[in-house]
N, C-alpha and C positions, 0 to 999 in steps of 0.2 A: 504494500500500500504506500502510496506519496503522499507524505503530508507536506504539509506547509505551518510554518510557524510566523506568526507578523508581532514583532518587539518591539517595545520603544527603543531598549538599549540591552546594547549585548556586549561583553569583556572584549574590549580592554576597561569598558566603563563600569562604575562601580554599584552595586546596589542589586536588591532581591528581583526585580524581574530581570536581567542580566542572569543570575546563578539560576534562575529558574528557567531561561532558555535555553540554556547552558545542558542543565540537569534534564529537563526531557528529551534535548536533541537527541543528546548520550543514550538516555532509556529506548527511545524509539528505533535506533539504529542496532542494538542488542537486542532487538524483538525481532529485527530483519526487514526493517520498514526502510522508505530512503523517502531523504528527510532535506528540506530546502527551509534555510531560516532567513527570513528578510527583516533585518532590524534597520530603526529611522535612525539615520545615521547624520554625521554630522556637515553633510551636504544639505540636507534636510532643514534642519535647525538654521543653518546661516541663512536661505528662504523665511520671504515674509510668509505669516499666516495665510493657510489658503492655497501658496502656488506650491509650499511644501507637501501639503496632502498632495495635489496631484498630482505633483513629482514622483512622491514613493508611491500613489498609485499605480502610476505608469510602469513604477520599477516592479511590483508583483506582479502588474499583469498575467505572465506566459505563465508565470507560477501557481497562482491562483487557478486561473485557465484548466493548468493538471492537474493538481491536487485531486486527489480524494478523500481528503481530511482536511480544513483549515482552521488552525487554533488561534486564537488572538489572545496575544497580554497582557490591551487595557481597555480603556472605553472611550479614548479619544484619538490619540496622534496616530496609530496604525489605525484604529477600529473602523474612521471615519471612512476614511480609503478601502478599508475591505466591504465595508458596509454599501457603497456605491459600485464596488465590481458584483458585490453581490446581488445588487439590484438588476443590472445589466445582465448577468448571464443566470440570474436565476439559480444561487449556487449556495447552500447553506453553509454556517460557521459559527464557530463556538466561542463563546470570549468565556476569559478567566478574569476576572478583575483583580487589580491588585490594591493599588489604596484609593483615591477619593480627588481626582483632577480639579474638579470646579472646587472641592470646599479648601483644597491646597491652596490655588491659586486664588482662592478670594481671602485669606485670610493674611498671606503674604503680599495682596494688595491693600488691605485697610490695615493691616498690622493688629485686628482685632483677636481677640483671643477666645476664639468661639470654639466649644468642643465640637468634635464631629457630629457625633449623636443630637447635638442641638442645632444644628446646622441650617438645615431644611425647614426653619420657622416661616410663617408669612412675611414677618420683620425683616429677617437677611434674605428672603427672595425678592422683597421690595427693593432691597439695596443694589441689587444686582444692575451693573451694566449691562449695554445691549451686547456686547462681546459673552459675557458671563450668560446674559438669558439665553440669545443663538447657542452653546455648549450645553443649556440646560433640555433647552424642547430637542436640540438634535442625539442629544445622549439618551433621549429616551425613545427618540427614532430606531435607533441603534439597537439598542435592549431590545427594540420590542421586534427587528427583525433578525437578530441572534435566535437558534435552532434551541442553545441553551445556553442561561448564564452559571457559568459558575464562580463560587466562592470559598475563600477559603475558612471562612469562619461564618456560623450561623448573625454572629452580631451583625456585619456588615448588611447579610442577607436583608433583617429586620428595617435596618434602617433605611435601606434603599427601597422595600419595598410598596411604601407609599407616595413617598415625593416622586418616584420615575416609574408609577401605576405599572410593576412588574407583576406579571403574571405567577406566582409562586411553585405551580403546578413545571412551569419551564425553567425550575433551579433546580442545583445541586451545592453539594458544599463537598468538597476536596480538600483536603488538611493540607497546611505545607511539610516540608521536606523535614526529616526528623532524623539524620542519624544516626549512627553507632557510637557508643562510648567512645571521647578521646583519653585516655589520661592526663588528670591534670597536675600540674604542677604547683606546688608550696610559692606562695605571693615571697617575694623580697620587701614588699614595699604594700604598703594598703591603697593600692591602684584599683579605682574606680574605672571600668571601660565603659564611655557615653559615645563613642564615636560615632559619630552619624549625618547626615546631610545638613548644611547651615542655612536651612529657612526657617522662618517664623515656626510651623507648626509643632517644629520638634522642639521648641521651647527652651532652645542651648542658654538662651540668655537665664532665664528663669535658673537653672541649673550652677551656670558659674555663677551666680549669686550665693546659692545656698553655699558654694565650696570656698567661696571667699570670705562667709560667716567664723567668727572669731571659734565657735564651739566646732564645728566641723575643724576647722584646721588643730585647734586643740589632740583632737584624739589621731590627729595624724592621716586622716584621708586627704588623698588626690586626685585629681582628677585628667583624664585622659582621653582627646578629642580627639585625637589623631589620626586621618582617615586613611587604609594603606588598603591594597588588594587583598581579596579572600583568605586567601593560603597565611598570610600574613596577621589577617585578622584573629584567625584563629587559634594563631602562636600567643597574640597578644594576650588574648582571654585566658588560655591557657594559663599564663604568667602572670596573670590579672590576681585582684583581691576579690572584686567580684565588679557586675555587671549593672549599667542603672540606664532607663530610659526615661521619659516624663515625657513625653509629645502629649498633646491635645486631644490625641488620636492615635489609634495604629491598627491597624485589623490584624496582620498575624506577624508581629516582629522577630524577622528572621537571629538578632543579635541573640532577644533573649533564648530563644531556640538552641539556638550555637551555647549558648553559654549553660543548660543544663548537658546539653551534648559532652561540655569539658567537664560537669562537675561544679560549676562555680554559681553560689549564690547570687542573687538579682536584686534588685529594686526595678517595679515596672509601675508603668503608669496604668490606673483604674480604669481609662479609659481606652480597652484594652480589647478586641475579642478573643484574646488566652485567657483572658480570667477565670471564665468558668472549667478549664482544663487547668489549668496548673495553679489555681486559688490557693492550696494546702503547701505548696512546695517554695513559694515567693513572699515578699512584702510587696504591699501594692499602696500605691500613693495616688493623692489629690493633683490633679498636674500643675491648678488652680493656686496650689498651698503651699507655699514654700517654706512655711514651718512642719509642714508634715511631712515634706522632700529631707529636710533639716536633720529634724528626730529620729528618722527611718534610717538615713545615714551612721548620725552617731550610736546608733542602736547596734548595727550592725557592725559597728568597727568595734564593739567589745571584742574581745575572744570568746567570753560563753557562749556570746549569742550568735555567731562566725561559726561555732562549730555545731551549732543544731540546727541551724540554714545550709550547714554542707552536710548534715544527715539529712535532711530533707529533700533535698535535690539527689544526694546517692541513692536512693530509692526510686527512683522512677526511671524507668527502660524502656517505656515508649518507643516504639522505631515509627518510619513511615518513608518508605526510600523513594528513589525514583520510578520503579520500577511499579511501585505499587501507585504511583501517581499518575504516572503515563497509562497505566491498565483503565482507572477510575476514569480519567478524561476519556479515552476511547469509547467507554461504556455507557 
């Protein structure tokens, strides 16, 4: 079978839809499938709004064309483009969604610090520009000519499915990627890993606040933004004290994943959809609160409390490889 894969970004660039088209190519081609991935690249991006879509339309075309499988990795910069070949030739396709394009992009345009989950109010849909509203009636174009959407967590499912009148009966929910035990290694240092993309949502500011607070520096945490390639990241963690995220939002954050993967305790943000999965094995914080980012911190830099957050996380063996992800999307 030919599938086709359409990315926003693929390695050498960094981040969770990258390793995830990464990690299905891989699985697909160990099933014996042959496998064509067209990621929006950065010919793409240097195009204004608009001729870029039908640039990289142009570029799937043949590909799409063959396929007998096309998987999409988000709900806007490819989907747009596969969503308009698939009107033309009449050809179904599946999107995966990953996080949340419009409430990204409007929050790092007012700088407002609105949760996800509260997003979709009448008030910030009022606020919406006409660039913003065109993304909103066409995202739900899209959706609703997707064969099926899927998700990787039921929260996100919930939350989209009133403001972009998704049909529930055409979801699914596919976990992300979960591997095998790494061993981890003993911290040198009470290194906090927060690494992560520097917009607004992820709340970096919020965070080097807390770590510049007198009682955090006290007990000897630090903190560690420092963004490097995968393989690299996951030395880091490895070598890490433990792991903290606080965005506003996150539907399935692949760090903190990674970081029960090593063994190493977390601080995640509440606003989260692993919460109901990994609730018992984490600290979960206000993203809102940076007294409760604060305390959750210096809680955790005890050593008592350090080593019954690392028996919590050594318990849990959860797998969910590529293998079984590529099967689930197929199905």
């Amino acid at each position: 079978m030919k599938i086709l894969i359409a990315t926003g970004i693929y390695p050498p660039d960094l981040g969770g839809p990258a390793e995830y088209a990464v990690g299905l190519e891989d699985a697909y081609r160990r099933m014996g499938h042959s496998v064509v991935v067209k990621a929006f690249g950065k010919t793409e991006r240097g195009m204004p709004s608009g001729l870029r879509h039908v640039y990289y339309m142009l570029r799937c075309l043949w590909a799409f064309v063959t396929a007998d499988r096309v998987i999409v990795l988000d709900t806007w910069s490819v989907a747009l483009p596969i969503a308009m070949l698939s009107s033309v030739f009449h050809k179904e396709f599946v999107i995966r969604t990953g996080g949340d394009f419009l409430w990204e992009s409007y929050v790092e345009r007012t700088e407002k610090p609105v949760l996800l989950r509260e997003f979709y109010t009448q008030d910030n849909v009022d606020d919406f520009t006409y660039k913003e509203r065109f993304i909103f009636n066409k995202t739900r174009s899209i959706l609703r000519k997707a064969k099926t959407i899927i998700y990787s967590t039921d929260w996100q499912r919930q939350i989209w499915q009133k403001p972009y009148l998704v049909n529930i009966n055409k979801t699914r929910v596919v976990e992300n990627y979960i591997g095998e035990r790494i061993p981890a290694l003993p911290p040198a240092t009470k290194s906090f890993v927060g690494s992560t993309r520097a917009v607004a949502w992820k709340n970096i500011a919020t965070l080097e606040d807390v770590f510049a607070s007198r009682e955090v520096y006290v007990c000897g945490a630090r903190l560690d933004c420092e963004r490097v390639p995968h393989d690299e990241f996951i030395e880091k963690i490895r070598k890490s004290y433990a792991v903290i995220l606080v965005s506003l939002g996150d539907i399935s954050p692949n760090m903190i994943l990674d970081a029960v993967r090593c063994g190493k305790p977390f601080i995640c943000t509440r606003e989260c959809g692993l919460y109901d999965k990994l609730k018992s094995i984490g600290l979960w914080v206000d993203p809102q609160n940076p007294e409760d980012i604060r305390d959750k911190v210096v809680w955790l830099s005890d050593e008592n409390n350090y080593h019954d957050q690392c028996l919590k996380v050594a318990v849990y063996r959860e797998t969910h490889s590529w293998s079984d992800i590529a099967k689930e999307i197929i199905k």
